[in-house]
N, C-alpha and C positions, 0 to 999 in steps of 0.2 A: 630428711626434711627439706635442705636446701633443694638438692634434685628436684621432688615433687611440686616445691617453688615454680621452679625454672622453669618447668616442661609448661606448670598452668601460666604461665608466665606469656613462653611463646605460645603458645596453644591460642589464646585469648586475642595476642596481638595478631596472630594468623586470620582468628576468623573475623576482626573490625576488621582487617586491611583488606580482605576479597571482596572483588566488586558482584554484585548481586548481578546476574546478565538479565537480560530483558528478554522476554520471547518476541519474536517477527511476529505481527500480527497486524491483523486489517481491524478498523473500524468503522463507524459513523458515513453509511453510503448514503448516498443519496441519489435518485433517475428522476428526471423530467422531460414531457419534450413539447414544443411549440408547435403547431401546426402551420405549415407558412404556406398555405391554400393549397397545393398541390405536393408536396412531402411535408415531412417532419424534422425540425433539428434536436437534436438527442444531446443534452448535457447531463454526465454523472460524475460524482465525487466518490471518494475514498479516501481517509486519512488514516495514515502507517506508523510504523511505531518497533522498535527494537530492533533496527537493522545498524548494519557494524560501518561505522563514522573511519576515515581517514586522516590522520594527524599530519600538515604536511608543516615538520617541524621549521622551515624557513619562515612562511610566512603568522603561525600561527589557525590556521584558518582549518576548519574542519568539512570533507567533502564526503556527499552520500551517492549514489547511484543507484538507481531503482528501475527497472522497466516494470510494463504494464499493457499487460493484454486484456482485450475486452472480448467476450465471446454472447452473440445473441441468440437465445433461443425465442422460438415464436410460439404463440401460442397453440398450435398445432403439435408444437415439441421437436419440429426441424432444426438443428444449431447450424447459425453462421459463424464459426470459427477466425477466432482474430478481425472481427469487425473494425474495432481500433486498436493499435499497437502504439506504443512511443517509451522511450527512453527519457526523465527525468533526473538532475543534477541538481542536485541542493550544496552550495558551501555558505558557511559562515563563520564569523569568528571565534561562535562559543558552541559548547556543544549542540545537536538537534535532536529537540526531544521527538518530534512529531513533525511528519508530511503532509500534505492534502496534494493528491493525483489527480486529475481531472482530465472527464474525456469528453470529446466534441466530435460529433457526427450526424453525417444526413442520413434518413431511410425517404426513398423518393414513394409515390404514388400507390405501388405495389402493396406497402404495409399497412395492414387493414389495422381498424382499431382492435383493442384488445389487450390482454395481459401480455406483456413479454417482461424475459429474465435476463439479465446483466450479472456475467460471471467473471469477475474480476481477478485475473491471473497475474499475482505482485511477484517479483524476485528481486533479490538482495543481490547486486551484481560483484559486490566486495566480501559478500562470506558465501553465495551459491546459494541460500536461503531464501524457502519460496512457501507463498501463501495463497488462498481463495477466498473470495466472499463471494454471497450472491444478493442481489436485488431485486424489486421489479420496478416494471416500467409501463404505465400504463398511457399507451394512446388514444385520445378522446377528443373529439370536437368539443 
């Protein structure tokens, strides 16, 4: 009886003390773009979520790395591969629950209006951990 104690004992303590891991995952996009009379400026979001935080035990302070590729396809269905790219760094002092990405870019003259798609290429550059979403983007006078 003691035994059977013991074992529900740790067993119990085992499973409150594991942490629950979060899946890498994109949310909440968002594409717009301006028309600025003769091109367009393209701003889209993306806010992230379950990528693995760095403890740097000196200062306290916890650090993310995320890059982020943008791929456009055109309505036509021709993809411009890595349209925008950038590397983001998030630290703070308590943990981070959530990112917001943000990309900024021109399509000059060439880009007719139309639907186009924004495929959002995330990795986790501290666990190797990578994701997609996609969006659209529509340009209209």
């Amino acid at each position: 009886m003691k035994n059977i104690f013991l074992f529900l004992l740790i067993i119990t303590l085992f499973i409150s003390c594991s942490k629950k891991e979060e899946k890498f995952e994109a949310f909440s996009t968002e594409a717009f773009a301006y028309d600025l009379g003769g091109s367009w400026e393209v701003n889209a979001t993306v806010r992230i979520k379950g990528f693995t935080q760095i403890e740097d035990k000196e200062s306290g302070n916890y650090a993310a790395t995320i890059s982020l590729i943008v791929d456009l396809i055109k309505p036509d269905s021709t993809k411009e591969p890595a349209k925008f790219s950038y590397v983001h760094t998030e630290t703070s002092k308590e943990k981070i629950s959530d990112v917001g990405l943000e990309a900024q870019f021109e399509l000059d003259s060439t880009y007719q209006e139309g639907i186009y798609k924004l495929i959002f290429h995330i990795k986790d550059a501290n666990s190797e951990n990578q994701t997609s979403i996609e969006t659209e983007l529509e340009l209209k006078k």
